[in-house]
N, C-alpha and C positions, 0 to 999 in steps of 0.2 A: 504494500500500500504506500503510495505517495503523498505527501503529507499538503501537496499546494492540491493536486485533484482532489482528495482526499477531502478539503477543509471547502473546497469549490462546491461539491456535490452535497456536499452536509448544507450550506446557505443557498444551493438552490431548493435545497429541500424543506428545510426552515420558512423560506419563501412563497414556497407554493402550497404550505400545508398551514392556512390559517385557522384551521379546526379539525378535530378530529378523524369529522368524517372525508376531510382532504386528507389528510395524512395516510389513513387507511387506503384511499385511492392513491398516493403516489407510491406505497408500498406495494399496494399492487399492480402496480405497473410494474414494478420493477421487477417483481417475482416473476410475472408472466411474460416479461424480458429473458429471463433468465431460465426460462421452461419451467416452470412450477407450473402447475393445472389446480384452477379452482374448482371445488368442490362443495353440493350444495347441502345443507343439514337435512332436509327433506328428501333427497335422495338417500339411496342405497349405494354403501360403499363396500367397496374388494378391493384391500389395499396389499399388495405385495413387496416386496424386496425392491430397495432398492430407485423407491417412487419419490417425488417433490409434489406434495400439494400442498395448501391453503386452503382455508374457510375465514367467512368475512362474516360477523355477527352484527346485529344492531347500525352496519355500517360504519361504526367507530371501533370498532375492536376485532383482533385477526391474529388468528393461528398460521404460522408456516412450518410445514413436517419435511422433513427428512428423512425416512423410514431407515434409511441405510442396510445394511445385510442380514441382521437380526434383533429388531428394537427390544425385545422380550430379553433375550441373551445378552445384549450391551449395555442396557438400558439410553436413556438420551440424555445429551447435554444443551439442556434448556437453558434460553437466556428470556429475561422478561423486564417490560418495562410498560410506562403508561402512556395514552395517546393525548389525553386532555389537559389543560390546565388551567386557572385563574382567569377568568373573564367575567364582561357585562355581557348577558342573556339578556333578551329580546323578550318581553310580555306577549299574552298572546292576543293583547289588546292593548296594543304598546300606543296609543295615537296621544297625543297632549296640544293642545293648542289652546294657547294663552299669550297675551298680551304683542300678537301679532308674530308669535314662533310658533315652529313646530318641534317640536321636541318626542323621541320615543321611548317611553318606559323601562326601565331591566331593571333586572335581576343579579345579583351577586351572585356569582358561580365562585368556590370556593376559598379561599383566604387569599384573597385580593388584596394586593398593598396599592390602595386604591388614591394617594395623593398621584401617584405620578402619571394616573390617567386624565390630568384636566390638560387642558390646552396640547394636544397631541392630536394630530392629523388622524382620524380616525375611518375606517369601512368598515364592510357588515359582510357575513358569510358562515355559512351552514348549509341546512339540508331543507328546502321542500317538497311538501305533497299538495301534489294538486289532483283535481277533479277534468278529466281530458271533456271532449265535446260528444263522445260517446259516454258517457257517465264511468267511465272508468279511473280508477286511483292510480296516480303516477307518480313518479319523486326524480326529484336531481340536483345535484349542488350547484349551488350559486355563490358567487363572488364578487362585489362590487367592481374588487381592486381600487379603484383612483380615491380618494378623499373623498367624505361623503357627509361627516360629520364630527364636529368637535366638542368637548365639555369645558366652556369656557373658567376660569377662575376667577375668583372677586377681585376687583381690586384692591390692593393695599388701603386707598382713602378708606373705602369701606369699611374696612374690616384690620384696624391698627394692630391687630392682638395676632394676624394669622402667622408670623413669623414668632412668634411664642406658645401660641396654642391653639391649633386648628386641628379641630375634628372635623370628620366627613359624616354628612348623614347621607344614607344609600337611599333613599326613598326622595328626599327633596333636592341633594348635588348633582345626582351622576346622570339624570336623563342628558343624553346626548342631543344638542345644537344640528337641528338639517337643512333647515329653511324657514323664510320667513313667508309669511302667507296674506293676503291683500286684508281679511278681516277674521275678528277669532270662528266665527261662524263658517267659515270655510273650513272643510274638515276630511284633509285629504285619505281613502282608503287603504292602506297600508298592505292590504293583501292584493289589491288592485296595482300598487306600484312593483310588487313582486312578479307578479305574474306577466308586466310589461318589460319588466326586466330579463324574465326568463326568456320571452320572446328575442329578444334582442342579441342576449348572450347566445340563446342556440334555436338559430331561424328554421323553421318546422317543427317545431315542439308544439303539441295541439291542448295550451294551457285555457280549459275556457272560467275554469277559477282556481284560488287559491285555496288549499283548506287548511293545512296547518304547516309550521315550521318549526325548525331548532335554529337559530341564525344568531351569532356574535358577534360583537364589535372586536373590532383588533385595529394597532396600533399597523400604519401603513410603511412605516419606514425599513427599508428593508435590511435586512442582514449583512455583517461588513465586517472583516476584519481589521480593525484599527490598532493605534497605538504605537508609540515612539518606534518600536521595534517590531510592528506587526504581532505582539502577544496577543492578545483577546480577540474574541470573538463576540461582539456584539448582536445580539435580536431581540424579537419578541418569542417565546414558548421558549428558551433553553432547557428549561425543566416542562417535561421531559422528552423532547425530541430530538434532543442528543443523543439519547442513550438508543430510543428507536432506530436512530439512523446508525447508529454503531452496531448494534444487534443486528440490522439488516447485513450491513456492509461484511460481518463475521459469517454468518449463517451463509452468505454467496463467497465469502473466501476462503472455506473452512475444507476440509478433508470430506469428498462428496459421496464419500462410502460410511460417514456414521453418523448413526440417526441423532439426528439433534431436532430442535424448536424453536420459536423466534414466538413471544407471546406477548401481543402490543392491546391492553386493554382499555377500555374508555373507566373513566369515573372513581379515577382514583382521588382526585382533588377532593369529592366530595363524599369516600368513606365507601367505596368500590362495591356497596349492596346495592348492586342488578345483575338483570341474566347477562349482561354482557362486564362485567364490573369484574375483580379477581375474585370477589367475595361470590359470585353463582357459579354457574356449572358450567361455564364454558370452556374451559383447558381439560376436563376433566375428562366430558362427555367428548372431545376428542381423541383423548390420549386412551380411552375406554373402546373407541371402535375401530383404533389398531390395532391393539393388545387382544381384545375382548375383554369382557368382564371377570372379578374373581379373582383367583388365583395366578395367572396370565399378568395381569395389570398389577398384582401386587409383587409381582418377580420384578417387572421390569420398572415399577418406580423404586423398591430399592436397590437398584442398581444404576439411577439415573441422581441425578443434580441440578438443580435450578440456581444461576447466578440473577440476583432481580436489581437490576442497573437502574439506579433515580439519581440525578443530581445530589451533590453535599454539598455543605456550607463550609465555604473557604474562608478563614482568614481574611475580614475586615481591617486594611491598617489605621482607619479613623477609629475601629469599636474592639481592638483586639481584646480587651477582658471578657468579652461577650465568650470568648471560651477557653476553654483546659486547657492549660499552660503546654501542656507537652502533647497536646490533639490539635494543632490549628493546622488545617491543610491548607497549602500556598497554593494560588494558580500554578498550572504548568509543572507542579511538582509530581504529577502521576495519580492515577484515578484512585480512589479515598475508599476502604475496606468501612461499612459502619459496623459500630459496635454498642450495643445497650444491655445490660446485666438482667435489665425486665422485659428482655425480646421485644422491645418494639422494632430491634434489629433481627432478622434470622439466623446474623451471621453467628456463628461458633469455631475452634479453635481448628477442627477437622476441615471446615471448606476454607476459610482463611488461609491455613497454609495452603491448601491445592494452590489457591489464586498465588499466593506469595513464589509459591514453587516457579509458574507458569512464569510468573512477570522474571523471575531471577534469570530463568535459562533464557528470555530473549533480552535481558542485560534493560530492564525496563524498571522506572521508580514506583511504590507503592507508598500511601499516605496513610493513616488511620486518626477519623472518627469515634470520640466521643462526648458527648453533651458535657457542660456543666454538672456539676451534682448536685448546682442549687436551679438549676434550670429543667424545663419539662424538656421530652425530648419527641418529637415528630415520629413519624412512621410512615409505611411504604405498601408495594404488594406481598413484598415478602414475609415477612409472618403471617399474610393471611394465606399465600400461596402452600407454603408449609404447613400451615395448620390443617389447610384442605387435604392435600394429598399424600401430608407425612414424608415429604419429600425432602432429603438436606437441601439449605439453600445458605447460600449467601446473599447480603445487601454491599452493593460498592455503587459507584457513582463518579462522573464525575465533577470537581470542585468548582464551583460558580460563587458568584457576588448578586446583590441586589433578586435572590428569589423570588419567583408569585410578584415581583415589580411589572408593569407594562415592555420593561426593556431590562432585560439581564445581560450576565459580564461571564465568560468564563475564557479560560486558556487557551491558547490556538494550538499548543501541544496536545492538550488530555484526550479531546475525543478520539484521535488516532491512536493514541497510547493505550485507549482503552478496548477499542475494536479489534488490534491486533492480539491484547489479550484473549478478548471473547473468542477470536478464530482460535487462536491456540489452543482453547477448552471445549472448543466445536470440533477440533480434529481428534480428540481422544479417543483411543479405540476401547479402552478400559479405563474406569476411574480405577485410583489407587486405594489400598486400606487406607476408610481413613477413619474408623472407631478405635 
């Protein structure tokens, strides 16, 4: 892997995946680039030796398999991460129109570090369903792209105190700014402006209305690597479509004879309980109708490993007490093993070293995570992943600045650093004792 293509294809990726259910679709492009065959849950599956498929759940969340020569016999080496993160969701009667604006309503989607969304070039994008002209139900994603709408900030006159003490209220700050309208009584249709958009975006598309949507706001400015030296990696979604696009990029560079996983779920931000979320059935009821059920599926999950890739929190040099003197991961120091004593990590002393081993023999740095001991400490999909399927797992990541912000900061080293680990653990033919 090259480190300039490498960091090229991660920011177009970052770019073109302003929601989940983009992401999922540039994932699977890529896989069916790369011969992987989708495969539908309502069909019937005969999976043999030595097969690449995919399944795409909910349109935000997606299995890619590798069966390799004997998934039973080898078990697999799953890598997993989340598709979604920290945004304004769209009402689904999002219209406002007051004092000659138009303004649209949302919704906090998970722990939003919601200052640094006011005054930011902002567009909208997600998933509709519409109603075709034969009364049929249809769906596709839609994208603004260009600037569309802003959440303007008070001004300083206003509000003397906001550089000392400014709270946000989600209900009455963050409706988004789109236009201004001749009088309040004009009251433009919001599923009517969709469905003229859908037309536009994909001419013969037979939308004769709109019925419902999932659709976000996101910050327009695109991804870049900046900085004196080219270090960082600037965008919006770093957590976690880093970790996505390094599990892809492992899973397609990896030793194509063992069976491994690539498991990209939606709804982690908000506590991962749905059928597409790591908290339901979805990895499960995959990995159950390769195996079969039973006995089968219980040989080959212990003999498999889940590595679950999220972002960590790197070393702030304005806030460095914020953590453990001897745990602060630096940017660009090499992707960050987490550890917590109350398993809100997975990780334990047996997949740690695998990972430590893997990074040693291709001469690669490793960092290690832990919280404060007066601080609470976050969580991921890996102890739920684990808890589900009894599976060893590790949590690693790698180290970013400014998390759940509109615009995150991480290393222009780590996500290569960390990809080439994943392939490293994706070509294993056997894990090693590790009880």
């Amino acid at each position: 892997m090259d480190k300039a293509n490498f960091n090229r294809g991660l920011l177009e990726f970052l770019d073109q995946s302003p929601t989940p259910f983009h992401a999922v679709s540039q994932i699977s492009q890529r896989l069916d680039a790369a011969g992987f065959r989708r495969l539908k849950e309502d069909e019937d599956w005969t999976l043999g030796p030595n097969e690449r498929i995919y399944v795409v759940r909910n349109g935000g969340s997606i299995v890619a398999l590798r069966t390799g020569s004997d998934s039973v016999g080898q078990g697999l080496r799953m890598v997993g991460a989340h598709t979604d993160s920290p945004c304004l969701r769209v009402k689904p009667q999002p219209e406002l129109i007051e004092h000659g604006c138009l303004r649209l309503g949302v919704e906090v989607y998970g722990g939003v570090l919601l200052n640094p969304w006011f005054d930011r070039d902002l567009s909208l994008a997600g998933r509709v369903h519409y109603r075709d002209g034969n009364g049929r139900i249809g769906s596709t994603l839609i994208a603004f792209e260009q600037p569309i709408a802003v959440i303007p900030s008070l001004a300083i006159h206003l509000d003397r105190e906001a550089n000392q003490n400014r709270s946000v209220n989600a209900q009455r700050d963050l409706p988004p700014l789109l236009a201004t309208v001749a009088s309040d009584a004009t009251r433009p249709d919001f599923r009517a402006l969709l469905a003229a958009r859908i037309r536009e975006e994909q001419p013969g598309t037979d939308v004769a209305s709109v019925l419902d949507f999932e659709l976000s706001f996101h910050d327009t400015q695109t991804a870049a690597v900046i900085g004196l030296d080219a270090q960082f990696i600037a965008s919006a979604r770093l957590d976690n479509l880093v970790s996505c696009f390094c599990g892809l990029e492992a899973l397609l560079d990896s030793a194509q004879n063992v069976p491994a996983v690539l498991v990209c779920n939606d709804h982690e931000e908000v506590g991962s309980a749905s059928s597409s979320g790591a908290a339901g059935p979805f990895l499960l009821s995959v990995l159950e109708r390769l195996s079969g059920p039973g006995e089968p599926l219980r040989r080959m999950l212990a003999r498999s490993m889940m590595i679950s890739a999220d972002n960590a929190h790197a070393l702030h040099p304005n806030f460095s007490d914020r953590h453990d003197g001897n745990h602060g991961p630096r940017l660009n120091g090499g992707p960050v093993i987490k550890v917590n004593a109350n398993q809100r990590y997975a990780s334990n002393s047996a997949t740690q070293a695998l990972f430590r081993n893997l990074a040693a023999e291709l001469d690669l740095p490793v960092q290690s995570f832990v919280v404060r001991s007066d601080m609470a400490c976050g969580s991921t999909i890996g102890p739920i992943t684990a808890s589900a399927l009894g599976v060893r797992t590790l949590d690693v990541g790698v180290p970013q600045l400014a998390m759940h912000s509109v615009r995150e900061l991480c290393g222009s080293e780590d996500p290569l650093t960390l990809a080439r680990i994943l392939a490293s653990f994706q070509s294993l033919g056997a894990l090693p004792a590790l009880d």
